[in-house]
N, C-alpha and C positions, 0 to 999 in steps of 0.2 A: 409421716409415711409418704412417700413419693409416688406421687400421680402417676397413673397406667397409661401408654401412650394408646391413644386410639388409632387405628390402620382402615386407609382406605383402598383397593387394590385392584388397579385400571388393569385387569385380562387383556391381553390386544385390545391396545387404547384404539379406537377410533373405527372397529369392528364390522358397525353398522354407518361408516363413512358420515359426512358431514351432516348437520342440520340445523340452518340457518334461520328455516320457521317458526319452530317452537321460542317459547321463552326460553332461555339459556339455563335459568332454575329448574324447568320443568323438564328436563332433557335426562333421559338414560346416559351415565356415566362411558356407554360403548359409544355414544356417538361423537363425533368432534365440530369444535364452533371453525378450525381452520384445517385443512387439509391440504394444504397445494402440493402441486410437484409429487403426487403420490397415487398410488392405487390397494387395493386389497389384496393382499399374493395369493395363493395356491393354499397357505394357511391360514388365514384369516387376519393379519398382520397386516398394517399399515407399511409399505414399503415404500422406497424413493420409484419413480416410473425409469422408464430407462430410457438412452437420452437419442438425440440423432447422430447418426453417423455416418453423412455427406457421401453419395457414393460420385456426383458429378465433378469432374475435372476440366473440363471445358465447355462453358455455357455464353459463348459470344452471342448466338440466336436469340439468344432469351435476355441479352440485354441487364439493364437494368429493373426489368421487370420480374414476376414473377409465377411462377407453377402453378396455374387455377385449378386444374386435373390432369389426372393421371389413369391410364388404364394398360393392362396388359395382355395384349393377344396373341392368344395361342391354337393354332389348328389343329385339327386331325393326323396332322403327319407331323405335328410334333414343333412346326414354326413358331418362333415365338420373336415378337416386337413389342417392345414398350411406350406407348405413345402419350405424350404429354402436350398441354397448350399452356402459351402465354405468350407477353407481346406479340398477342394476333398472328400469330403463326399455330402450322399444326410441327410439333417437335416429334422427334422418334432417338432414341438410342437413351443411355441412362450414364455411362461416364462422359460420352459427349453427346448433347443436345445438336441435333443436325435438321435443319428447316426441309418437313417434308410436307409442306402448303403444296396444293398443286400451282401448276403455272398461269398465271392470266388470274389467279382467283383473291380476291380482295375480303381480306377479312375483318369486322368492326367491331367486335367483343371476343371474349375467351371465357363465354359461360358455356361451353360444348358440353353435352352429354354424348358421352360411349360406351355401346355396347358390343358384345360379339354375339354373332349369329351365324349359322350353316357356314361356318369357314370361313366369313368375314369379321370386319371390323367396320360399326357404323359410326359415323360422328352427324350429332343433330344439335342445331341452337337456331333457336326465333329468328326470324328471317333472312337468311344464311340457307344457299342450297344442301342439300344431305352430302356428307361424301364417305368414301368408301376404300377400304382394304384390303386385299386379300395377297396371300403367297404368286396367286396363279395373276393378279393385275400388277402386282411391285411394284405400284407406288401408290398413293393417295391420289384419290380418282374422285371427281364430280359423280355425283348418283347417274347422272344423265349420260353420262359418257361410258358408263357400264352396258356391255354388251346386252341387247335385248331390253333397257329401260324402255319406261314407261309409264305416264299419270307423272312424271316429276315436275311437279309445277309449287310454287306459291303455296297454294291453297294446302299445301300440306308441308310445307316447311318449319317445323313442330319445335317447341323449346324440351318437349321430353319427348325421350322414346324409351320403346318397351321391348325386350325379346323374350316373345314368352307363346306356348302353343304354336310354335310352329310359322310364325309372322310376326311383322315387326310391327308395333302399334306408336304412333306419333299423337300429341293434341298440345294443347295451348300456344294456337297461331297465331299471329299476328292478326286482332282485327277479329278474331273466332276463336275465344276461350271456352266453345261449349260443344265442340265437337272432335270424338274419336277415330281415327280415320288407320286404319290398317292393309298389308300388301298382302299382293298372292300367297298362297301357300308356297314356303320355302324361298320366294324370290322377296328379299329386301330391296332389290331395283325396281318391283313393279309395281305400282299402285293403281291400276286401271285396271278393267275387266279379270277375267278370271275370279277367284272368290276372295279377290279386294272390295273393298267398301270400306262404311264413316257410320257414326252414332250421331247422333245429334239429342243431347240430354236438356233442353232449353226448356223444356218443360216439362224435367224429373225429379229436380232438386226439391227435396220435402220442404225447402224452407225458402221459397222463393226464390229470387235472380241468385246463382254462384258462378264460378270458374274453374275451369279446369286447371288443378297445378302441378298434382303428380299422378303416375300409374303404378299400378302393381300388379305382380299374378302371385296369388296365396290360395292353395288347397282346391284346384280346378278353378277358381273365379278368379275373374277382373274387376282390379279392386282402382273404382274411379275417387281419388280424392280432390272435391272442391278446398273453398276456404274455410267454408260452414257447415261442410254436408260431406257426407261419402255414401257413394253407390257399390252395391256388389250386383257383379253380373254373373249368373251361372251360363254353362254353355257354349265359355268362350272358347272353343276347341272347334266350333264351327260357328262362325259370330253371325252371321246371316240369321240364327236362328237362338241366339243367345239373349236370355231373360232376363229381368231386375230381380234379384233374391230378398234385397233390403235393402234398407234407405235408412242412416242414422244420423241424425240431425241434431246442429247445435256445435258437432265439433268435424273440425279438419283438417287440412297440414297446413303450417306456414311456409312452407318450400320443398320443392324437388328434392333438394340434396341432403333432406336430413331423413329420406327414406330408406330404411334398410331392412333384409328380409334374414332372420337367424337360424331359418330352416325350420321350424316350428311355428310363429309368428314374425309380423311386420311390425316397425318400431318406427315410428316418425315423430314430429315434434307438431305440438297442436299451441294454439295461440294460448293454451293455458298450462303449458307444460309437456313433457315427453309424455309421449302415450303407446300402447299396444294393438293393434287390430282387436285379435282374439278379445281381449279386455271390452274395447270397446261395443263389439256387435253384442257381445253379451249381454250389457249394461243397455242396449241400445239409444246410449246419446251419450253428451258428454260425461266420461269417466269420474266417478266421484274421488277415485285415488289412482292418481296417474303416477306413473312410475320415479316423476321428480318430485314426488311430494313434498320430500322433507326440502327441497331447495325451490322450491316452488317461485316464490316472491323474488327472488333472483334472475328465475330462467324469465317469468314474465316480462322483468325490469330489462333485462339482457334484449329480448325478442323487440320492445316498445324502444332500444336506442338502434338498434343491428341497421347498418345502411349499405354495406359493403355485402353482406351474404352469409351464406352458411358452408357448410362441410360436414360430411360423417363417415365412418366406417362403423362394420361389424365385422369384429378380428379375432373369426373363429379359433384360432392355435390359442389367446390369450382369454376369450369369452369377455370380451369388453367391447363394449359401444362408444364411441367416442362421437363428439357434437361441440364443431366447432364456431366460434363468432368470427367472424374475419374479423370486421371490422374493430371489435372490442377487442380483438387478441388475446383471448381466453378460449379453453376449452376443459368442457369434462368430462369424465369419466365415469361408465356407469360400468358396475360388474354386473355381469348377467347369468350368473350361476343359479342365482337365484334371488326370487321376494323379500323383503323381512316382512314384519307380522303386518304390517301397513299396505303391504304390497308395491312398495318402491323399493326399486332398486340402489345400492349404496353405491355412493358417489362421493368423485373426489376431484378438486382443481388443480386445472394446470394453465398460472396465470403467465400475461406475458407471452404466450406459446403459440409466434407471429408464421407459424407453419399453414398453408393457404389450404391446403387437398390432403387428402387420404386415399391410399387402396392398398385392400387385402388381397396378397397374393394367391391365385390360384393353382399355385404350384407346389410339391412337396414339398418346398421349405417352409412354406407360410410365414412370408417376408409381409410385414407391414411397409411401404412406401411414403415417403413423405415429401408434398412437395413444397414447392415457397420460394422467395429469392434466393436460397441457395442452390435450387436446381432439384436435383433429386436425391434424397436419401433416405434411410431405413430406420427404422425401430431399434437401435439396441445399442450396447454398451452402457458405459454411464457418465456419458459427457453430452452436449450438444455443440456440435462442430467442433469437438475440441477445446470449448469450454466448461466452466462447473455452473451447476443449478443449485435455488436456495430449497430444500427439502424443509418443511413447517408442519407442525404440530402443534394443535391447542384444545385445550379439554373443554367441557363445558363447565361453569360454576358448578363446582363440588361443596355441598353443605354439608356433608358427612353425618345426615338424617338431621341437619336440626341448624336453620337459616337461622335462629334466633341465638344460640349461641357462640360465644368467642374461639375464637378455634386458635394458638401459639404453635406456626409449622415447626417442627421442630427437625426430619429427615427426609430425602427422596430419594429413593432406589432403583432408577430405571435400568430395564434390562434391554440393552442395544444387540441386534445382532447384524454382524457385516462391517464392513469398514477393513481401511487396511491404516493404524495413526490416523485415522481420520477424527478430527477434532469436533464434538458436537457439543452443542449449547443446550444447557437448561434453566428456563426462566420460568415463573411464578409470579403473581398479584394476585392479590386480596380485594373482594366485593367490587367485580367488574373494572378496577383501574387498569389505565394503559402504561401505566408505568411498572415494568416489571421488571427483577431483581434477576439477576442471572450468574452461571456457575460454570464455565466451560471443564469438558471433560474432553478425554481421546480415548478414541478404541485400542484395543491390542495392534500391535504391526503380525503379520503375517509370519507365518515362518511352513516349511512343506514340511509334508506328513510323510509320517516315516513308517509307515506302515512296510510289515515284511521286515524294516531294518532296527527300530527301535521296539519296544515293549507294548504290543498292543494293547490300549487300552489305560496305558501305565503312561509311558512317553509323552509322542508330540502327536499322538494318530488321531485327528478327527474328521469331520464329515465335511470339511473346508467351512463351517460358519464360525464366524471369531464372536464370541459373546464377553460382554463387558455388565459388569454390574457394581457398581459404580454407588457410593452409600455418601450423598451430598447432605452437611449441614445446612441446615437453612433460619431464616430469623423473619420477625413481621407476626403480623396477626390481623385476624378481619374475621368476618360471618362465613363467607363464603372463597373458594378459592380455586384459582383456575391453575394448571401445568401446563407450559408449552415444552418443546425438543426444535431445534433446528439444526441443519446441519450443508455445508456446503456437497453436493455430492460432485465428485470430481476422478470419476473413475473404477470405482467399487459400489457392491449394491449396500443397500442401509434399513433396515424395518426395524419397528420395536415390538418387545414381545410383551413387556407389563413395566407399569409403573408401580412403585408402591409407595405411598404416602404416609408419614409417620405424621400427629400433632397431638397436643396435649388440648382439651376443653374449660373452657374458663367461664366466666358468668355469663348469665343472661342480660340481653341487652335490651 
């Protein structure tokens, strides 16, 4: 009598995005051991990310170097400039980069932070005077050379700044990493008298000596994060009279720029993983399950080599968090829809992804921005400058309830959707080897729906997804067994919707 094949059947393989902590055995079947070049769609589908597409055309300014940030300001009456740095200049325009450094002014890094405020545009970096923007100045201006400055000195020459309640807040100065120092009400130019003033928290930090690294404003407080510590200030709507709320100790941020605020909560990256505000005060210290959980031993290992810096957005149109390494030239991705049962967020890599800056546009299109040596471009299609990316899939070891015995693969049926001919790879190994066997397929080619002309529903009318299901022989045997998918994308998008796994069970081992 002929052996019943037993089925194992990956639902949206990789569901609950990567996870690289646990033991690979011990792993839910939704999670994936590789995910690159990938995000979680709008279905729960593993899908390719979409790729850049260069909107600059002439970038002589910028040299051989490359796009460290990027910001877009827009006023009241509707002006809008795109301002980007690198090779030590302040750049402006997005198809050609045009040097709008002001004149006489020497610049010696391109870590700037910019904000807008009351109708300007600030730019602030460690000791580097502030300078400024607006419609009504037209052009990039020293702080001090703005009509009415004043207090522009040094002593406030800030590596972050904040616009939040109605004044610009600056700290971590050169020489003074423990003090907050804010402008008049409505005047970014002014830092002297009026109801300007500084904090000085050198003897607030619950856990002895810290620094100041980033600011925030979250739910009326100012949210001070050290290295090891973070302070909330209530009251900061008039600071002169603004209180300590709480003090949570033990955890911090690693840098400025992996702070982002999702309108609900703050999301930064803490020395031991991504983390939450809200999460945090609750818990008040370090978070027991931080949002990188499952990738945790990575993000650390990532954070202990990082020498060049960070990068992040939150890209409300897509609801992803992105956290990038320069210097490693990785970055991932967190969907931020929602927790899994851990309370981390599913995540997914995008290795190789030598793109330096991010900004989410604040415009009706909700244009993702991307900068780097190539200048400036956006979020979409499915190329990167016009060329293809490797899309990767790998399951975790599947024992199909029983590591002890012999498993003979016998079929896999993945269901691909998207592609137009687009050629993808299916490979497999048995008990953890790197050697795996593989079986190239192709998607359907495209053909337009003829809806109105042909048979609805009969014809060629669909919803534009090309779905491929695809029933591969396979051969081998082992205890446990892993599936990978790759696929060049080069143009068209690519998600899987289920794998399903045919094998017959043989003795115990």
């Amino acid at each position: 009598m002929a052996q019943q094949l037993k089925s194992i059947n990956l639902l949206a393989p990789a569901f609950k995005g990567l996870n690289t902590d646990d033991a690979a055995l011990a792993q839910d079947p939704s999670f994936a051991e590789v995910a690159d070049n990938a995000v979680i769609d709008r279905r729960g589908r593993l899908a390719a990310r979409r790729g850049l597409e260069v909107v600059t055309t002439t970038k002589t300014e910028l040299g051989s170097d490359v796009i460290s940030a990027i910001h877009e300001f827009r006023d009241s009456s509707g002006n809008e400039v795109t301002f980007s740095v690198g090779n030590n200049k302040i750049l402006s325009g997005e198809t050609t980069l045009t040097d709008a450094t002001p004149g006489s002014y020497t610049i010696s890094a391109d870590n700037w932070k910019m904000v807008n405020f009351n109708d300007h545009i600030y730019f602030f970096q460690r000791g580097q005077e502030p300078l400024a923007y607006s419609n009504t100045l037209g052009a990039v201006t020293k702080l001090s050379s703005v009509a009415g400055a004043a207090g522009v000195a040094s002593t406030m020459y800030g590596n972050e700044v904040l616009a939040a309640y109605g004044r610009l807040w600056t700290a971590d100065i050169t020489n003074n990493t423990t003090t907050v120092y804010w402008s008049d009400l409505l005047q970014g130019h002014v830092w002297t008298g009026g109801s300007s003033g500084s904090l000085d928290v050198t003897n607030v930090w619950p856990n002895g000596y810290d620094e100041i690294v980033a600011l925030a404003a979250h739910n009326d407080f100012l949210i001070i994060f050290g290295r090891s510590n973070i302070l909330v200030y209530g009251g900061a709507e008039d600071p002169s009279t603004m209180t300590l709320s709480d003090a949570i100790t033990g955890v911090g941020c690693a840098d400025r720029d992996t702070v982002q605020s999702t309108g609900s909560d703050l999301i930064y990256l803490s020395y031991t993983g991504l983390a939450s505000l809200g999460r945090t005060i609750q818990e008040k210290s370090m978070p027991t399950n931080n949002l990188s959980k499952n990738i945790t031993k990575d993000i650390v290992a990532l954070i202990a080599d990082e020498s060049t810096g960070y990068s992040s957005v939150y890209h409300p149109a897509r609801q992803f968090y992105l956290l990038s390494f320069k210097g490693n030239q990785v970055t991932y991705c967190f969907d931020t829809r929602g927790a899994l049962e851990d309370g981390a967020y599913r995540a997914t890599r995008w290795p190789a992804y030598g793109n330096k800056c991010f900004h989410s546009s604040d415009r009706e299109t909700g244009r993702l921005l991307i900068g780097g040596s190539h200048g400036i471009g956006t979020y979409s299609s499915y190329q990167d400058d016009g060329s293809s990316y490797r899309f990767k899939y790998t399951s975790p070891e599947l024992s199909f309830g029983d590591t002890a015995v012999l498993k003979f693969l016998k079929k896999i049926k993945p269901t691909v959707i998207g592609g137009n001919a687009q050629p993808v790879t299916l490979r497999w190994a048995y008990d953890f080897g790197s050697n795996y066997d593989s079986f190239a397929i192709v998607t359907s080619a495209s053909a337009p729906s003829e809806y109105n002309v042909a048979q609805f529903n009969i014809d060629e009318f669909s919803s534009g997804d090309l779905v491929i299901r695809e029933s591969v022989n396979t051969n081998g045997s082992g205890t446990t067994l892993a599936i990978g998918i790759e696929a060049d994308i080069d143009g068209t998008e690519l998600s899987i919707q289920e794998i399903n796994v045919l094998a017959l069970t043989g003795r115990v081992l």
